[in-house]
N, C-alpha and C positions, 0 to 999 in steps of 0.2 A: 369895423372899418372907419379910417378916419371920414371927416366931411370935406371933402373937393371943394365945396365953392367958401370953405371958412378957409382952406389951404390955398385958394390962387387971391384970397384978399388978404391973407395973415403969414403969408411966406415964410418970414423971418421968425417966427416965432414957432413954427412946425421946424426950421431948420434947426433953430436952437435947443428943441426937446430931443427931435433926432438925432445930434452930438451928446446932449444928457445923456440919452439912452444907449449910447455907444452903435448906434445899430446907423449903416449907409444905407441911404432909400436916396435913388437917383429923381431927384423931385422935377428938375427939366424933363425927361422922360414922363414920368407919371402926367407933367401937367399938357405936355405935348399930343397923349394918347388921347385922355381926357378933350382936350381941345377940339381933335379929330371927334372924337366921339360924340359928342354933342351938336357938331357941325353937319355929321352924318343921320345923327338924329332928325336932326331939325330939316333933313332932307326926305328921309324915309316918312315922316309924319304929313309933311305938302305933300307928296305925291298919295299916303292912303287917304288924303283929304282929298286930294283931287278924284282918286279914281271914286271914291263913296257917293260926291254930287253927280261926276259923271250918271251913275249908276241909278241914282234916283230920278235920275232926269230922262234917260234913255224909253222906258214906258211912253213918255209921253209925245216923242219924236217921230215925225213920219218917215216912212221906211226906208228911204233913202240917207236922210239922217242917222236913223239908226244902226246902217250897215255900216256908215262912218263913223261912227262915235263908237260900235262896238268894236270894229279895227284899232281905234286908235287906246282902247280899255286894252286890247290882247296886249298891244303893242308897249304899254305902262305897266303891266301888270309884270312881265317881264323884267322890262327895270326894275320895277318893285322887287321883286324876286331876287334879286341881282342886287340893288341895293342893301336888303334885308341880310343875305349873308357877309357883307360886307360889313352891315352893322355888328353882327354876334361875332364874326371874328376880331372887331377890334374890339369889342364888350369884354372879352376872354383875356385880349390883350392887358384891356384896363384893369378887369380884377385878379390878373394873375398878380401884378403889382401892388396894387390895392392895398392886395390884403397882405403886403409884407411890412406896410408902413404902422407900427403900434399908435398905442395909444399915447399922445403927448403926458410929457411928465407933469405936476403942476408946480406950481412957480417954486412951493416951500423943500421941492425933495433935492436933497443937497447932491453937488458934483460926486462923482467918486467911480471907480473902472467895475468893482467888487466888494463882494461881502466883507470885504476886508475894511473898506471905507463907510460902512452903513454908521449911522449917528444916535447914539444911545440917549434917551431923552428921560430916562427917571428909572431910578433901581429903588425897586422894591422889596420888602424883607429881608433878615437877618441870615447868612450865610451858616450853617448849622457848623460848630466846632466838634471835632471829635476828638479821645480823647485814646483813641486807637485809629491802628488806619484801616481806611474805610476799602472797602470792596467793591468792584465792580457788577453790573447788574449782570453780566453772564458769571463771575463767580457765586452772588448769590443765587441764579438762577439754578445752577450745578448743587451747590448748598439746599436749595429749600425744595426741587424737584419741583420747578415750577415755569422752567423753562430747554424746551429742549432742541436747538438748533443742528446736532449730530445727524441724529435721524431723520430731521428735515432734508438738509443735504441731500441724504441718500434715495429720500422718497422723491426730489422736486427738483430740489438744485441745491446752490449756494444763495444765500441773504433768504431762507425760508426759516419758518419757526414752527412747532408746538407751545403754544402755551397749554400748564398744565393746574389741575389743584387750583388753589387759592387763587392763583393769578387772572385763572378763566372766572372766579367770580367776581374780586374786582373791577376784571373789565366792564363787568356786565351790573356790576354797580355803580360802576362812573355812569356809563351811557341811561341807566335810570334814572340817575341824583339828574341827570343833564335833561332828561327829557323834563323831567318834573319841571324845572328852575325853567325851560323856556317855553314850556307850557305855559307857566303863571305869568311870565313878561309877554305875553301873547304872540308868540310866534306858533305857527302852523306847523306838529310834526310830521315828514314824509319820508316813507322807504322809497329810493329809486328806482329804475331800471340801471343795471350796471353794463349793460353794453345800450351804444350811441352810434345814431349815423354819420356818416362823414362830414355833414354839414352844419352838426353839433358841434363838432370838434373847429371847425373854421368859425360858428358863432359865437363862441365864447372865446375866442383869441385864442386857445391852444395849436392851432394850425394856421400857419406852416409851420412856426418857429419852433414850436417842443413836439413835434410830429414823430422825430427820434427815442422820445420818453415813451410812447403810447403802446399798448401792444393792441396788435392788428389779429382779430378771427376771422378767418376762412376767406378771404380777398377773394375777388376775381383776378382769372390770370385767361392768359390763351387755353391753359391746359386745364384749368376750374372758370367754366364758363359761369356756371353756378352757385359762385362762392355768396359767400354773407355781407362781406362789406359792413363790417361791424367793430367796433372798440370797445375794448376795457376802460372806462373810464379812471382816472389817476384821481377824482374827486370828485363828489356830487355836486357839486358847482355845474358844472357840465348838464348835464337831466335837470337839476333844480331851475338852470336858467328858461330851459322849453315851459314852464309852467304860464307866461302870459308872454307867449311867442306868438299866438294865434287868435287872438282878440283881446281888442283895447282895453284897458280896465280905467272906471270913472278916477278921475281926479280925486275926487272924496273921498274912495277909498285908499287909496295910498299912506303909510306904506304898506305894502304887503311882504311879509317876516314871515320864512320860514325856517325850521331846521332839520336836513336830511338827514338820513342815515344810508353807509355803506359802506361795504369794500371796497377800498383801490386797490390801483393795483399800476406800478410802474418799473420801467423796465431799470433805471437810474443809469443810463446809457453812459452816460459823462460822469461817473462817480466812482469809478472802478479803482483800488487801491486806497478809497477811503472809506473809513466807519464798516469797513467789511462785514465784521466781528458783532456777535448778537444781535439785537434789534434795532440799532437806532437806523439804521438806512435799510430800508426792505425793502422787497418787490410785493407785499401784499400786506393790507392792514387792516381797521376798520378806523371808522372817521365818523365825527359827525360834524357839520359844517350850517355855519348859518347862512343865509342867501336874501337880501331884501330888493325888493321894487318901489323905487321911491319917487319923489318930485324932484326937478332936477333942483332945484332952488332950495333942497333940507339936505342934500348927500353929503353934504361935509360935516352938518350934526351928526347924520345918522352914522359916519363915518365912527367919529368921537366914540356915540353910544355903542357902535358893536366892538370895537376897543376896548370901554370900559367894562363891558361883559367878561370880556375873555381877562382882564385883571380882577375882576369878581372872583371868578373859578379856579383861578390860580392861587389870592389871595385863600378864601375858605379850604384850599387842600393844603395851605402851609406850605407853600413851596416856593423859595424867594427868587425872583425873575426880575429883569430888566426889559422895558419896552425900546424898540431902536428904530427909529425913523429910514427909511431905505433907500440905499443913492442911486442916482439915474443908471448905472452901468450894471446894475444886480435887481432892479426893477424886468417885471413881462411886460409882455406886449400887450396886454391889455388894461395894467393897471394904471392909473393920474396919479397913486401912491399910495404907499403902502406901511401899516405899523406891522412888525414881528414881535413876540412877547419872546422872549427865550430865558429858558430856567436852567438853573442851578443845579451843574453837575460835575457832585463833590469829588469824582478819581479824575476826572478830566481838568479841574478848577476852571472848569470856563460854564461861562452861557451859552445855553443850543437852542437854537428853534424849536420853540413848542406850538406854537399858533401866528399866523399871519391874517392880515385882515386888509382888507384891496377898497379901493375909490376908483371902481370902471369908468363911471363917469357914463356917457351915451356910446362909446366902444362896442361894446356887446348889443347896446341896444340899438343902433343899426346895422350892427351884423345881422343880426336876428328879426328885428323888426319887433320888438320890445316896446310898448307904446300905451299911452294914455289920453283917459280926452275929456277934453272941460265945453266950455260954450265956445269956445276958439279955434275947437278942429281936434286932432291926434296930433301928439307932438311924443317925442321918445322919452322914455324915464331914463332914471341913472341905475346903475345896478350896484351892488355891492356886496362883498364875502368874506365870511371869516371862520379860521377853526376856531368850531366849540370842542372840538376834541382829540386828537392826536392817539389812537389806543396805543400802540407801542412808546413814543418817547416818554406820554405821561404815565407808564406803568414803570420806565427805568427813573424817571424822576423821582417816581417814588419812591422805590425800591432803593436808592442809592443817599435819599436825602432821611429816611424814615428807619435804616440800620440801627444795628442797636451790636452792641460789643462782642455779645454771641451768636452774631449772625444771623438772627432774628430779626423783624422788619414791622415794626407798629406801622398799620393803618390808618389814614386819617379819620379821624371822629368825622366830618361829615358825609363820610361812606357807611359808618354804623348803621343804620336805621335799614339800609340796600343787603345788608350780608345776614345770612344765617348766624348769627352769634360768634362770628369771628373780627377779634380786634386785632391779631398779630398772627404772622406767618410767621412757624420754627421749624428751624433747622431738623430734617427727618433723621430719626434714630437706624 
């Protein structure tokens, strides 16, 4: 949630992220409710103050006083009561709004409506030349038996997968090679919970806005009085961010670096008639995602640093990518800005999102109540996220960049050391 009183002194410059973001938040409104709301505050809080001294004072009144003074507590108390729901009903007013307004861009993230306009800031590695044409990852998936989308279909739906062979153990040697590498950079590794309460989903900015991505178990309805009220989470971001939701952590120790592990799982509601076809858009994957709690005063380093992570990991698997700075109109709602790494994929000739990496800034953290504390009180951290891992697009990356003439797929060397004595997948006889 944005902050109210930095938005009724900084107007012009909330209104101006707001057109970044392409996103209309009626700001007269929001600051009108706001207004009311503070005014009714400040009414509701006199009168608990009055009735509380009433109250302490009444003991010591003689009895005719006291019959008066407790008349006149019925009679306030009432207001009170009266006033009170008239506060929670405009409370509800103000964060239903609220929480529509994201998170301002920051100054560096350029104009632009779409991904189409995002700004590429440095291309890395050599584009592999082939000297045959190169195959797609679901041909070689058909090719080497090691991906099977058919029978997903039939068992799930459409955009499901089997991975099979070789391929289920590279996955599981990436996510190794990965724990290791941020193990040693000292981040914390944790499995999640993969379902989230509703109030997950609003603290970390995915709701309202991507609330159409999410898929929903067992709601309450009229006719499921009992339901779960529970999500699938689309990333460990989501769970990761609950981890210092609930008490302060010292200043000193800051940052605190972790990296999750999970399944997502999204529904790609807006994405229908694109990437249909094998794995690069799915509805279920595994991920691993890094997550830090920082000072607010280091989250642009630390911004940097998990960036140059994820070009570390790109870098050492040989897979030539370009980083892209991301414009206001393809920017979430909760990020101040955002680098994409996107790799190299050779039947496509284009670069595709393999990893993004967010500057929440305080967004999340007073959604949440995300919070630190030095000799000066609690004040909120910044939050920050980035894939360390992508399992499907970085298994097509490979698979597409790493081919070989007959249909066979070398491995990268620093997966060696993670695999049973397999350097290359071939093609089954």
């Amino acid at each position: 949630m944005i902050d109210l009183k930095d938005l009724r002194e900084n107007r012009a410059l909330y209104e101006a992220g707001f057109k970044k973001k392409q996103v209309n938040i009626d700001i007269d409104k929001l600051l009108d409710i706001d207004q009311k709301y503070r005014e009714k505050l400040q009414a509701v809080e006199a009168m608990r103050g009055e009735k509380n001294e009433v109250s302490k004072a009444i003991p010591n009144l003689a009895n005719e006083q006291k019959k008066s003074k407790i008349e006149e507590m019925k009679k306030l108390g009432e207001e009170l009561d009266k006033a009170e729901d008239e506060l929670n009903t405009i409370f509800v007013q103000l964060r239903e709004l609220a929480v529509q307004a994201p998170n301002p861009p920051h100054e560096s993230v350029p104009e632009g409506k779409s991904d189409e306009e995002n700004v590429p800031v440095r291309t890395v590695g050599e584009i592999p030349k082939f000297d045959f044409k190169p195959k797609d990852h679901i041909e070689l998936g058909k090719l080497l038996d090691i991906i099977d989308t058919e029978t997903a279909a039939k068992t799930s739906g459409a955009r499901f997968y089997y991975l099979k062979n070789e391929l289920v153990l590279i996955e599981f040697a990436l996510i190794n090679w990965l724990l290791a590498k941020y193990t040693a950079k000292g981040f914390t590794p944790v499995t999640v919970p993969m379902l989230v309460k509703e109030e997950m989903m609003y603290a970390t900015g995915f709701f309202p806005a991507d609330r159409n991505e999410i898929y929903t178990v067992n709601p309450t309805t009229e006719e499921n009085s009992e339901g779960d009220d529970l999500f699938l989470v689309g990333t460990s971001e989501v769970p990761l961010s609950g981890l210092h939701m609930f008490k302060a952590v010292n200043a000193e120790d800051l940052p605190k670096r972790y990296v999750g592990f999970s399944s997502c799982f999204r529904r790609e509601a807006g994405s229908y008639g694109k990437d249909t076809k094998g794995i690069l858009r799915v509805h279920q994957f595994d991920k691993l995602e890094m997550f830090s709690f920082c000072h607010p005063e280091k989250s642009w380093e630390e911004h940097e640093l998990l960036v140059s992570i994820e070009e570390e990991i790109l870098t050492e698997l040989g897979l030539p990518y370009q980083v892209v700075n991301i414009c206001g109109g393809d920017l979430g709602a909760p990020a101040a800005k955002k680098f994409d790494c996107e790799v190299w994929i050779p039947t496509q000739e284009n670069y595709r999102e393999l990893t993004s990496c967010s500057n929440c800034t305080d967004f999340q953290a007073r959604r949440g109540g995300i919070r630190y504390k030095d000799e000066e009180g609690t004040k909120l951290m910044h939050t920050l996220n980035g894939t360390a891992m992508a399992s499907t697009r970085t298994l097509i990356a490979i698979l597409e960049n790493y081919q070989q003439a007959d249909g066979s797929v070398k491995i990268p060397e620093v997966l060696h050391p993670y695999l049973p004595g397999i350097t290359v997948i071939k093609p089954k006889t």
